[in-house]
Phi, psi and omega in degrees: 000318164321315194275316206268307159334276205325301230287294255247303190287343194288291167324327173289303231285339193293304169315300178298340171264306137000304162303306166320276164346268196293009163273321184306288170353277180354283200306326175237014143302323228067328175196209254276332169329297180297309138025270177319301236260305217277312161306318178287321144345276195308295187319305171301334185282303175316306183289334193287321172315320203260326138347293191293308205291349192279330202259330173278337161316302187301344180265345159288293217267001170281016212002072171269091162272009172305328198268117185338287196312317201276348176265351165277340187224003178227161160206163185315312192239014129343120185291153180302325191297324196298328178321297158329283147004305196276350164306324163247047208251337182237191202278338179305291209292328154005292211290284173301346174276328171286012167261323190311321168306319198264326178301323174306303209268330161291248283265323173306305191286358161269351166264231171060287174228070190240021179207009180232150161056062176302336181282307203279290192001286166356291181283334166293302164345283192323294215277335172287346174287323190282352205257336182288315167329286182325299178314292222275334164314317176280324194308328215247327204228337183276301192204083170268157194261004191245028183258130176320122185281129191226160179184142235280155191250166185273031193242359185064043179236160193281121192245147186258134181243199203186084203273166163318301160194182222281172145313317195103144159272181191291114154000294173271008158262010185251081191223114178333306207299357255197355176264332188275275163342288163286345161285348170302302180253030161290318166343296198259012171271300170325303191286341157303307156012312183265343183265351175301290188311326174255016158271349200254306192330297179336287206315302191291346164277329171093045241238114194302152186047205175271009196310318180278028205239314184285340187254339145283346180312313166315309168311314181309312178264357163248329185288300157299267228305300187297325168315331191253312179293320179296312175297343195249351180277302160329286218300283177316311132002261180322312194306284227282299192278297165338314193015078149271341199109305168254173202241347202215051164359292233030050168317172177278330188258333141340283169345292176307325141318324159301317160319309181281336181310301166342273197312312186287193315301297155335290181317318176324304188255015196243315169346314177305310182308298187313276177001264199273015160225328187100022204265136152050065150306277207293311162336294188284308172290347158290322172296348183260288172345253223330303194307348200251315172281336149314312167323300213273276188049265162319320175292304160306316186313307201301318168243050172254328188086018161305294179298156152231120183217171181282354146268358182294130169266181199296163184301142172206178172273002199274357152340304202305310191312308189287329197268359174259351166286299187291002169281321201275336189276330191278316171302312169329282169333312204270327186308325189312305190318287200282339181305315204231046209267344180290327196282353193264003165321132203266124176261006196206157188248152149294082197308295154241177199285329195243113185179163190289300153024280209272002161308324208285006213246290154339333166276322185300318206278310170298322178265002184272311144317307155293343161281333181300306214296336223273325196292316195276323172273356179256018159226014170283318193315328204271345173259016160270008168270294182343284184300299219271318204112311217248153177244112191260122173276159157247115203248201199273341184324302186303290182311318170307300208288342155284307184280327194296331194277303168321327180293311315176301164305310189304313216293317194279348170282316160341286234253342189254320193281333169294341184263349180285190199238103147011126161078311185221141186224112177295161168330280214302312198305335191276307193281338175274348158263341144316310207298286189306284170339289166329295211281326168305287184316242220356302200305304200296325202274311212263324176269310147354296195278343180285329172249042162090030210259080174293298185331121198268013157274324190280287181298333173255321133012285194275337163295324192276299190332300198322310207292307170311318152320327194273299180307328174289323157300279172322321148320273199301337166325282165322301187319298181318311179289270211320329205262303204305308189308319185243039148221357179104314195320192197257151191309315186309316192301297207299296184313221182030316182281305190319284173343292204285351161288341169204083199291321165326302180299306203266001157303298193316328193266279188343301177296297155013289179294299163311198275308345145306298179283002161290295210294305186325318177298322180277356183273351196278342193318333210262013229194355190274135165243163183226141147244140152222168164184151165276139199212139166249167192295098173147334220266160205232167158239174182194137175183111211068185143350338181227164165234176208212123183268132147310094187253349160163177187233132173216173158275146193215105193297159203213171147295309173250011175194165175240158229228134153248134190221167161249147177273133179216135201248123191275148188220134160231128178055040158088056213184118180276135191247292191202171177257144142229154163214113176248162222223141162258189225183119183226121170268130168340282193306301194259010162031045158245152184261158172212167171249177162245141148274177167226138180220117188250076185303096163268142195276040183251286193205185183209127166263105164248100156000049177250155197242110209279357203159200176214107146002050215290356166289346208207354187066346179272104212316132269194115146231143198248121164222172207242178072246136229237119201235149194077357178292298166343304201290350165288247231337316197284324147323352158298297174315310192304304191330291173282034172255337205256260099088283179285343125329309160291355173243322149010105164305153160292144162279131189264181214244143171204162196270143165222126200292130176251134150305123175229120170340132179210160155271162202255132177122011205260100245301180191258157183227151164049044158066014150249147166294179184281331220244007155233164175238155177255099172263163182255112177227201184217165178259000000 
């Protein structure tokens, strides 16, 4: 199998460079044969990819320890869910999931669109074969994932062995979330991919109007949603597995994810302005560059060992590689820009300062701020070694004193840029969608600071949610009455209908809301408390509202690790609530520790639990516990978020007259070539 993986990738990477080769050919033959061939090409790259990843999955779970990779990340009782896990658990098998993944989002848009958009295709084509090139250079020569455990014989020459079993996986990779987490945010690293390709595809085709903006839009909206799923399933990870406490670092590989997130947020919303004014040409397709190149970005930090983090895989030489790949894509781009840079003219000006135009244009410059500050502190440490020698860390203090306040803006952009009105937004119109939200947020903010809510970020946090609930409530309300009054349904029916007549706008609000409920959660963080103490059996802690008995302790054997955990019994107002039990984790293979929290969760608040350790003075089992109030409401905002998303890639239902019968008398003349005896109701299909 080792043999037939090299082979099925040696076969991609040959296919894929045909494709490239032969799109250019294509582009400037015409024609439609090379065309053909060159799709089919693209199309070959892909299955032969998903061939190789099918074959190191089978060498994990055949435990073929013949195999290098597979003896670095497995062993015989590795649970099966993990096995799956270890395919991107080191930087070799990484590599290749991340072509496998891009292998996914090409072969849908060469199928897809494989009789469509004859001008553009071509160009689209080429770039994604060059980006699969790159991948598939490392996959084949840089860091293949199929090379044979070998050791040197006493002639020096290299003989291939075959140990009993594996290393084990990494401790801290063996957590449900961690099966999860990273194909989520490979997802969305990859999937940016496709409107990069067909933004640079336009330019360099000169492909008239906006269409190709209409024909990424979907790609676009799933590569942010696995993008958004990743961060916050990371996010959740750190929270579960770590037991620090927090959910959020602003580690350097945390960052890195966060950027293209940014920049695709921005695109998101700046887009509309093209649609529908012909507006920030240039803006946008620079905004699809940056996001794509921020991707790979994020794709070096993790494995160049520029950075140092606890996601980080170990230091390698494969830097060069990503940063002279991110040389040649910044030069593409810019030659693309000034060659064919007339075409990108702005057809409408910015009529005024209060419009939707310049929210969408004040949400880009905020989050485009915030991405520059998140990118210059999470790459100052490494060019102040660079310059200095000394490595200046950037800790969070900075990212906080910074980002927060823009967040505060965005949470307030949120909530005012959809309701304004395209080119101009009148007095009146500002008091009747405004007016009522404002005085609720007020209202909301005055009961917050009445149940001790001081913190002054933290507090207008919860003024701007309130207020942004409301304008987002009230839409669908308004929508919601119109449609109830002429067909009857219930207020709930109408809100469903309302939607599903336009999932773009009100997709668009759902995620809104879900990002409400993230900022509620992050305003409680200014409010987290902590305790610790060596505690024997019987001895208690108290922290907030509850105490926490130690009631005994035991060991508990695994298959692939054995477990020491403690019992601990939550007690409120003298009243046993639950059992928690958190656990250290000692792994066989890897003569590693790992943790369990215990998290007793609420939408109040989460007592979380960890059991730090052993004393070394005293021997005495170390228990560390938190409490963290609102944290659910990110996760559960998480959920809204990708709920709003797939709504929003959702077609509208379209609206159609449907004839109803109503009892008349008979005989009674025709009017407009309908009888009298029918009404026009408004229904969907």
């Amino acid at each position: 199998m080792d043999v037939f993986g090299s082979f099925a990738l040696i076969l991609a990477f040959v296919c894929a460079v045909y494709a490239f080769a032969g799109g250019i050919g294509a582009i400037v033959t015409g024609h439609p044969l090379l065309v053909k061939s060159t799709r089919q090409a693209g199309i070959a790259t892909c299955c032969l990819i998903f061939l190789a990843t099918f074959g190191l999955e089978y060498l994990f779970f055949s435990d073929n320890f013949a195999n290098a990779y597979v003896v670095s990340h497995s062993n015989r009782d590795l649970a099966t869910f993990y096995k799956i896990a270890a395919l991107w658990s080191g930087q070799e098998g990484s590599l290749l999931f991340w072509s496998f993944l891009l292998s996914v989002y090409v072969f849908s848009v060469l199928i897809t669109y494989r009789n469509k958009n004859g001008e553009l295709m071509p160009y689209v084509g080429v770039v994604m074969a060059g980006v699969q090139i790159f991948f598939l250079t490392l996959n084949n020569f840089v860091a293949s994932p199929f090379k044979a455990l070998a050791v040197p014989g006493a002639n020096g020459a290299m003989n291939l062995v075959a140990r009993a079993d594996g290393n084990g996986l990494t401790p801290l990779l063996q957590y449900p979330e961690m099966v999860i987490h990273p194909p989520n945010l490979y997802a969305g690293y990859t999937g940016f991919t496709i409107p990069f390709a067909f933004a640079l595809g336009a330019l360099l085709a000169r492909y008239p109007g906006e269409k190709w903006i209409h024909l990424t839009r979907k790609w676009t909206m799933i590569a942010w949603m696995f993008q958004s799923m990743g961060i916050l399933l990371g996010a959740h990870w750190a929270y579960a597995v770590l037991g620090w406490g927090g959910y959020w670092g602003w580690d350097p590989v945390e960052n890195a994810s966060l950027l293209p997130w940014l920049t695709g947020t921005a695109f998101l919303h700046s887009v509309m302005m093209q649609e529908k004014r012909g507006m920030m040409k240039v803006w946008n397709v620079w905004l699809v560059f940056t996001t794509f190149l921020l991707c790979i970005l994020g794709t070096f930090l993790t494995r160049s060992g520029v950075v140092s983090s606890v996601h980080a895989f170990a230091s390698s030489k494969i830097g060069s590689w990503f940063t002279s790949f991110l040389a040649i894509i910044l030069l593409v781009c810019f030659a693309a820009y000034v060659k064919n840079r007339d075409y990108l003219k702005s057809e409408n000006q910015l009529d005024a300062i209060v419009s939707r135009e310049s929210s969408f244009l004040f949400n880009n410059l905020m989050l485009l701020v915030a991405c520059v500050a998140v990118l210059s502190g999470t790459l100052f440490p490494v060019f102040s070694e660079w310059f200095t020698g000394n490595r200046i860390s950037v800790g969070a203090p900075f990212f906080n004193k910074v980002n927060i306040p823009i967040g505060l803006l965005l949470l307030f952009l949120t909530g005012v840029g959809p309701l304004l009105a395209w080119r101009k937004t009148s007095t009146e119109s500002l008091k009747r969608n405004f007016g009522l939200p404002l005085a609720i947020g007020i209202v909301g903010g005055a009961v917050a600071f009445a149940l001790g809510f001081r913190e002054f970020y933290s507090l207008v946090c919860l003024i701007l949610c309130v207020f942004v609930a409301s304008t987002i409530a009230l839409e669908f309300y308004r929508g919601a009455k119109v449609i109830r009054a002429r067909s009857g349904a219930s207020l709930f029916t109408s809100a469903v209908d309302l939607t599903m007549r336009n999932t773009r706008r009100y997709g668009g609000y759902i995620v809104h809301m879900g990002m409400v409920l993230v900022f509620i959660g992050l305003a409680g963080a200014a409010f987290n408390r902590d305790t610790q103490k060596e505690m024997q059996l019987g001895s208690t802690m108290q922290i907030g509202p509850y105490t926490l008995v130690l009631q005994s302790a035991d060991s508990r054997p695994e298959r692939n690790y054995t477990a020491q955990r403690m019992i601990i019994e939550v007690m409120r107002d003298n009243k046993s609530l639950m059992m928690l039990y958190p656990e250290k984790r000692r792994f066989v293979t890897t003569v590693e520790n790992g943790t369990m929290v215990a998290i007793y969760s609420t939408l109040k608040e989460d007592l979380y639990v960890v059991f730090a350790g052993q004393s070394p003075d005293t021997q005495l089992p170390v228990v560390h516990a938190y409490l963290n109030p609102l944290v659910k409401w990110i996760w559960l905002g998480g959920a809204v978020v990708v709920l709003g998303t797939l709504v929003a890639l959702l077609p509208n239902r379209r609206a159609v007259l449907v004839l109803a019968g109503a009892q008349q008398p008979a005989g009674q003349p025709l009017a407009h070539g309908l009888p009298s005896s029918v009404t026009l109701r408004e229904r969907h299909d």
